[in-house]
C-alpha positions in Angstrom: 1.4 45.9 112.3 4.8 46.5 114.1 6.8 48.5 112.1 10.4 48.2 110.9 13.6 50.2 109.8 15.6 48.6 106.9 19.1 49.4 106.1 21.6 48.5 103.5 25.2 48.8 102.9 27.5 51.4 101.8 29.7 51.9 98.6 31.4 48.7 97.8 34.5 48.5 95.6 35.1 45.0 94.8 37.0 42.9 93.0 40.7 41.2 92.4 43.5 43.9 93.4 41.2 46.7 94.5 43.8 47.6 96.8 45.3 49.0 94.8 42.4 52.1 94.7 42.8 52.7 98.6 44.5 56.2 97.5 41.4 56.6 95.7 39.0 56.2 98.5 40.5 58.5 100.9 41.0 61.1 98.0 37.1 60.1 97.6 36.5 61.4 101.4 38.7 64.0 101.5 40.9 62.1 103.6 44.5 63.6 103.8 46.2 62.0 106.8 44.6 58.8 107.7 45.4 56.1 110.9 45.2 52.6 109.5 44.1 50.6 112.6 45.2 46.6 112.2 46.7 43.6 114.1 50.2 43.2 115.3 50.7 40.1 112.8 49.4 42.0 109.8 51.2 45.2 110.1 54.5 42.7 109.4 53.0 41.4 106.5 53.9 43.2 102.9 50.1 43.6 102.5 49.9 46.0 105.2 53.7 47.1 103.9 53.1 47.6 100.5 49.9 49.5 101.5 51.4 52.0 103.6 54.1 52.3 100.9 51.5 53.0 97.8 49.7 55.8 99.9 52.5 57.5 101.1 53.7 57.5 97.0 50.5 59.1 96.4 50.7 61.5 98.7 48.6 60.4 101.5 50.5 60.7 105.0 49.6 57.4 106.8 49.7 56.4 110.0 49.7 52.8 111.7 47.9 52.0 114.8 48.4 47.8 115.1 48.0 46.6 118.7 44.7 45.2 118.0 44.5 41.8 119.5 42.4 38.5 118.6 39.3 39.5 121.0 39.7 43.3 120.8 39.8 45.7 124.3 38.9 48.7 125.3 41.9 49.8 125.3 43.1 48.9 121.8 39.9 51.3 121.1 41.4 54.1 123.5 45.1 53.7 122.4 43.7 54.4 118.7 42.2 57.3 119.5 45.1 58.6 121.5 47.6 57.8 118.3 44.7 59.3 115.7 44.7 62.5 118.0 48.6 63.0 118.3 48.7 62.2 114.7 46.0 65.0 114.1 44.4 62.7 111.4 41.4 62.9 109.9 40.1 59.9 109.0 40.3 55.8 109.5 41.4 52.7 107.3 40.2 49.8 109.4 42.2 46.9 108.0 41.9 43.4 108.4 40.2 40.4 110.4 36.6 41.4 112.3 39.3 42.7 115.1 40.9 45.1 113.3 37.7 46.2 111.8 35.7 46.3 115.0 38.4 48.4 116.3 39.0 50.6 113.5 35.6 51.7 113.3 35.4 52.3 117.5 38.1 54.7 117.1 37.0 56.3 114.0 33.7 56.9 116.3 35.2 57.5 119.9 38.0 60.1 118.1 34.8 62.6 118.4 33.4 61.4 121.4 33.7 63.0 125.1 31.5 59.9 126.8 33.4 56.9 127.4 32.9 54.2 124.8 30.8 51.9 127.2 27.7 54.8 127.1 27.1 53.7 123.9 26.2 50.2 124.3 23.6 48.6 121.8 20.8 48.8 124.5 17.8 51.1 123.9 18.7 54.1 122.6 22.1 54.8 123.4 23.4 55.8 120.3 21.6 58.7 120.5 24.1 60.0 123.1 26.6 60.2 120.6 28.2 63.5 119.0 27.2 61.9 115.3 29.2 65.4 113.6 32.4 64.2 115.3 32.7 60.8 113.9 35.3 60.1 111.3 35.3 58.7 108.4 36.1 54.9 108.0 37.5 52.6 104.8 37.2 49.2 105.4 39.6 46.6 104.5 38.7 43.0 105.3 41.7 40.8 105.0 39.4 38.2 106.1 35.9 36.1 105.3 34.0 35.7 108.7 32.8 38.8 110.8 31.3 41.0 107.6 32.2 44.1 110.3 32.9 46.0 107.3 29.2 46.2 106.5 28.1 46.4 110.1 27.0 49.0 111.9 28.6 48.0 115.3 31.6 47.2 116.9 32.4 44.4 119.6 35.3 45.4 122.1 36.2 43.5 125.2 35.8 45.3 128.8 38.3 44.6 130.6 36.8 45.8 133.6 33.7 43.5 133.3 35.1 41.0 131.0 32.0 41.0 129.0 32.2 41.6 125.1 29.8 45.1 124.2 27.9 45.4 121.5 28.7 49.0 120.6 26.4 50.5 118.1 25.7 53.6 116.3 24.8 54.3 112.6 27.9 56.3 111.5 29.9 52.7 112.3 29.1 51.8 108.7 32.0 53.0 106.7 31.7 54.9 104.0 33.8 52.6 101.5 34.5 49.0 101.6 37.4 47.6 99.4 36.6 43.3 99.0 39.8 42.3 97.2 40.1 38.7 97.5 43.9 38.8 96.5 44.1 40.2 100.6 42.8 36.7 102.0 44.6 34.0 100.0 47.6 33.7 102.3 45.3 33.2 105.5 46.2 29.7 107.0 43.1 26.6 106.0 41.9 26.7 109.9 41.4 30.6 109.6 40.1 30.2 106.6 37.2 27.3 107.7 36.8 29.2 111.3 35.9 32.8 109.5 33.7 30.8 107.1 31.6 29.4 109.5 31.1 32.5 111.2 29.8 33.9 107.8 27.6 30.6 107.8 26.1 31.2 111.4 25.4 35.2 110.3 23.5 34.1 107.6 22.0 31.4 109.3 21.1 32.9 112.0 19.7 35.7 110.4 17.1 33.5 108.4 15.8 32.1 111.5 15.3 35.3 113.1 11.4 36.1 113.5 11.0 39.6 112.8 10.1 40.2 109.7 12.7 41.3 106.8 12.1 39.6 103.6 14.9 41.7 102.0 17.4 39.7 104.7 16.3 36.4 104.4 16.7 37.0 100.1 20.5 38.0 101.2 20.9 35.0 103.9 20.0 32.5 101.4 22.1 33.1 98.6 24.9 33.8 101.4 24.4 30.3 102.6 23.9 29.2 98.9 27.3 31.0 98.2 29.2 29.2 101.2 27.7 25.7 100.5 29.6 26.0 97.3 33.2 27.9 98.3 34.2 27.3 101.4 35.9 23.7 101.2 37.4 24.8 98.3 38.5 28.1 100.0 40.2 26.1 102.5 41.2 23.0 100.4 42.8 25.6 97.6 43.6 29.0 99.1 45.4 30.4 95.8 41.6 30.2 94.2 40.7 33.8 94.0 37.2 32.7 92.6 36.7 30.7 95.8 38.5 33.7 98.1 36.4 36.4 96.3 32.6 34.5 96.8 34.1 33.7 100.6 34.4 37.9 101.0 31.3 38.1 99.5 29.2 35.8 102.0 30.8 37.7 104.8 29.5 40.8 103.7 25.7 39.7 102.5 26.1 37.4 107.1 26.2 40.8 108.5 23.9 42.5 106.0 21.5 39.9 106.8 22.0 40.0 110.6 20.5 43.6 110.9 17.1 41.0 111.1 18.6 39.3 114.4 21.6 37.1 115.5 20.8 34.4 118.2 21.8 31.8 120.9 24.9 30.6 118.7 26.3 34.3 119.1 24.7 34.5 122.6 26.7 31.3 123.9 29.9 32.6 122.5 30.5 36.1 123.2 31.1 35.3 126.6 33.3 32.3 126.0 35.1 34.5 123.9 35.9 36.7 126.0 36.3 34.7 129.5 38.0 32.0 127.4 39.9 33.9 124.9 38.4 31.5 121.9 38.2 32.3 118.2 34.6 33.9 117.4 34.2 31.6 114.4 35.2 28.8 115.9 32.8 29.2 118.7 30.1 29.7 116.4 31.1 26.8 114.7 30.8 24.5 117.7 27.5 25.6 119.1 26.0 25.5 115.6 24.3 22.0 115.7 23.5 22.7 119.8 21.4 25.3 119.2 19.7 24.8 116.0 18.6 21.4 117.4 17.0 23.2 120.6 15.4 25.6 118.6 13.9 23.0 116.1 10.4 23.2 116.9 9.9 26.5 115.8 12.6 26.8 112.6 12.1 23.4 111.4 9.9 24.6 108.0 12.9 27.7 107.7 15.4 24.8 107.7 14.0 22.9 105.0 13.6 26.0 102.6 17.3 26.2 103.0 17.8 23.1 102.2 15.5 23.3 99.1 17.6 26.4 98.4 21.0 24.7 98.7 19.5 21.8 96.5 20.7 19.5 99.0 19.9 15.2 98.8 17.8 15.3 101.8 15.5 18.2 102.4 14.4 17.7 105.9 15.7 19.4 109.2 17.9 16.4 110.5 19.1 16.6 106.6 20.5 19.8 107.4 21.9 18.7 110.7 24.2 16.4 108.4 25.1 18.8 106.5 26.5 20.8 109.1 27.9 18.0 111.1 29.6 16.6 107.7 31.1 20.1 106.5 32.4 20.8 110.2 34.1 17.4 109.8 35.7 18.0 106.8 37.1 21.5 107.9 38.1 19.9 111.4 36.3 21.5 113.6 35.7 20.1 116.8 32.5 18.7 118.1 32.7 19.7 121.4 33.2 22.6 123.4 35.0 20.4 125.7 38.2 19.8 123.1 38.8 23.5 123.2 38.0 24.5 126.7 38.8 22.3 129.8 35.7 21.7 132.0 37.3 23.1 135.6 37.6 26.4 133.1 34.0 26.8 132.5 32.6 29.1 134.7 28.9 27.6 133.6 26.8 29.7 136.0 28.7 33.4 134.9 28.7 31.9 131.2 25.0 31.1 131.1 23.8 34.8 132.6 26.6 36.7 130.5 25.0 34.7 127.6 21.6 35.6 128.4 22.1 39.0 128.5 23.8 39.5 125.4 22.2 42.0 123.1 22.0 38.6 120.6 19.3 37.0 122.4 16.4 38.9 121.5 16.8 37.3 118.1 16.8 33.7 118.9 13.7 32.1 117.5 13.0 30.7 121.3 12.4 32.6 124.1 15.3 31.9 126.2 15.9 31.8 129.6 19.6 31.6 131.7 18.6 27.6 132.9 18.4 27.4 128.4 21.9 29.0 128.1 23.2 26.3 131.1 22.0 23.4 129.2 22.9 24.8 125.5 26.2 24.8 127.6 26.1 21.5 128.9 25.3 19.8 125.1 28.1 21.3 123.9 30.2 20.0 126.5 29.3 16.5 126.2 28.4 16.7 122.2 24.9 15.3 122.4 22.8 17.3 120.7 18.9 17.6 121.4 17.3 15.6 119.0 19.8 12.5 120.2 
């Protein structure tokens, strides 16, 4: 029998206006001087404001790092670490989207770290390499109900060099406390909203239809799905609905709980289009959704239909299901097609399809996949015929 290692997530401190405890946590951790690592839009925001105001009342001399951008670089990572070092602080508040969280946690990592970030790639056993006494320690702030990075284990950071998005793993990623507060994500705009929902939806999903075998993250993946079935219109039709808000965090954090089990070809086709064509990760997800799950059918069509047993909806069957996705991407207007977000002369399919085969996502696809698969996963999405047309 192969054999397995199972993990689960840290301290969580949840609820509406937890924010308001963030003194609390880095008292907590002994953290005295923190660097609060966010985007250039939220560090205008009076969250991010009022934050930085309440810590510095109690004492806690903060420090803002916010160039993070929408598909975060290298160097965001290294100008974090430069700004945590000349602040001499001693710990990290990764705040908001799965950017500022991805990056947060690389520079709460890299601020002990003498290798250059790219060493530690999720391949094999690079983690290992790591200095794991150096590493700081993170709070997590999701401003944000998509990525789950705050109970994740890994980073993804752009390389500008390569223009390939790394998977950059090591244990000690997995900060130490996680505020949800859902008060944080009710000013986020309805198409945010829908695109970070159906990221959570394609973590879970995907997740469930891994193979390997994690009973514990398929329990989690099914009430995550269970959980956005029933919030996220309503998230995105009513964004003052902190009920809504606070189930939306919640799904987030069980996606990348779940996805410890395996991610596949939906995250495989868009890390590179992400990061060639500078598209949202949930949106990207949320297009190559149907393309993939209909190519894979043959071997997750019985997983599909406990879902849809599980989600109680009319028609329990794998084309069922299709609907279901097809008719909830239609009401959050998402497009069909790759093709209405990314001009054809722009797809560089050949590079795509290898850069998607290669990603460290593909081992979990349910199909064995080769780079002519990728190409043709490609193509559907292009043309929006999907495989069982």
């Amino acid at each position: 029998m192969q054999k397995y290692n199972w993990n689960y997530p840290t301290t969580m401190w949840v609820g509406e206006n937890r924010i308001k405890d963030l003194g609390s946590a880095c008292k907590t951790l002994n953290i005295k001087k923190p660097l609060l690592v966010t985007d250039k839009g939220l560090s205008q925001s009076d969250i991010v404001k009022n934050t930085l105001s309440n810590l510095k009342n109690e004492g806690i001399a903060v420090e803002l790092y916010s160039n993070v951008v929408g598909n975060p670089t290298g160097t965001n990572v290294n100008e974090g670490v430069e700004s945590y070092k000349k602040n001499n602080c001693d710990g990290v508040i990764a705040f908001g989207g799965g950017s500022g969280l991805d990056v947060g946690k690389a520079v709460a990592f890299m601020s002990g770290q003498t290798l250059p970030i790219w060493d530690f790639e999720d391949v094999g056993d690079n983690w290992t390499r790591a200095n794991s006494d150096k590493i700081a320690s993170i709070i997590a702030v999701p401003t944000t109900a998509g990525t789950g990075s705050e109970t994740g284990r890994a980073s993804v950071i752009l390389n500008e060099d390569t223009g390939v998005k790394n998977i950059i793993f090591h244990p000690k990623f997995l900060p130490s406390i996680v505020i949800l507060d859902p008060v944080l994500t009710v000013g986020l705009p309805s198409k945010i909203t829908a695109a970070t929902g159906m990221d959570a939806l394609a973590h879970n999903l995907e997740a469930y239809c891994a193979p390997s075998y994690h009973p514990m993250a398929d329990g989690i993946a099914l009430e995550g799905m269970k959980l956005i079935n029933k919030w996220l219109l309503e998230a995105v039709n009513n964004g003052t609905n902190i009920e809504a808000r606070m189930n939306m965090l919640t799904a987030a954090s069980m996606g990348s709980t779940a996805f410890q089990k395996g991610l596949g070809a939906i995250h495989s086709l868009s890390h590179p289009v992400n990061a060639l064509n500078n598209v949202h990760h949930g949106l990207s997800n949320a297009i190559f959704m149907p393309y993939v799950l209909t190519f894979n059918k043959d071997v997750i069509e019985d997983k599909i239909i406990k879902v849809c047993d599980y989600l109680e909806l009319k028609n329990k069957t794998f084309d069922g299901f299709i609907s279901w996705i097809l008719d909830l991407r239609k009401k959050l207007e998402i497009p069909h097609k790759l093709s209405e977000v990314i001009k054809e002369k722009d797809l560089q399919l050949d590079r795509l399809s290898k850069m998607a085969l290669e990603d460290p996502s593909t081992g979990g696809n349910p199909k064995e996949l080769t780079e002519a698969d990728m190409k043709l996963m490609y193509q559907h999405s292009m043309s929006g015929t999907l495989f069982n047309d």
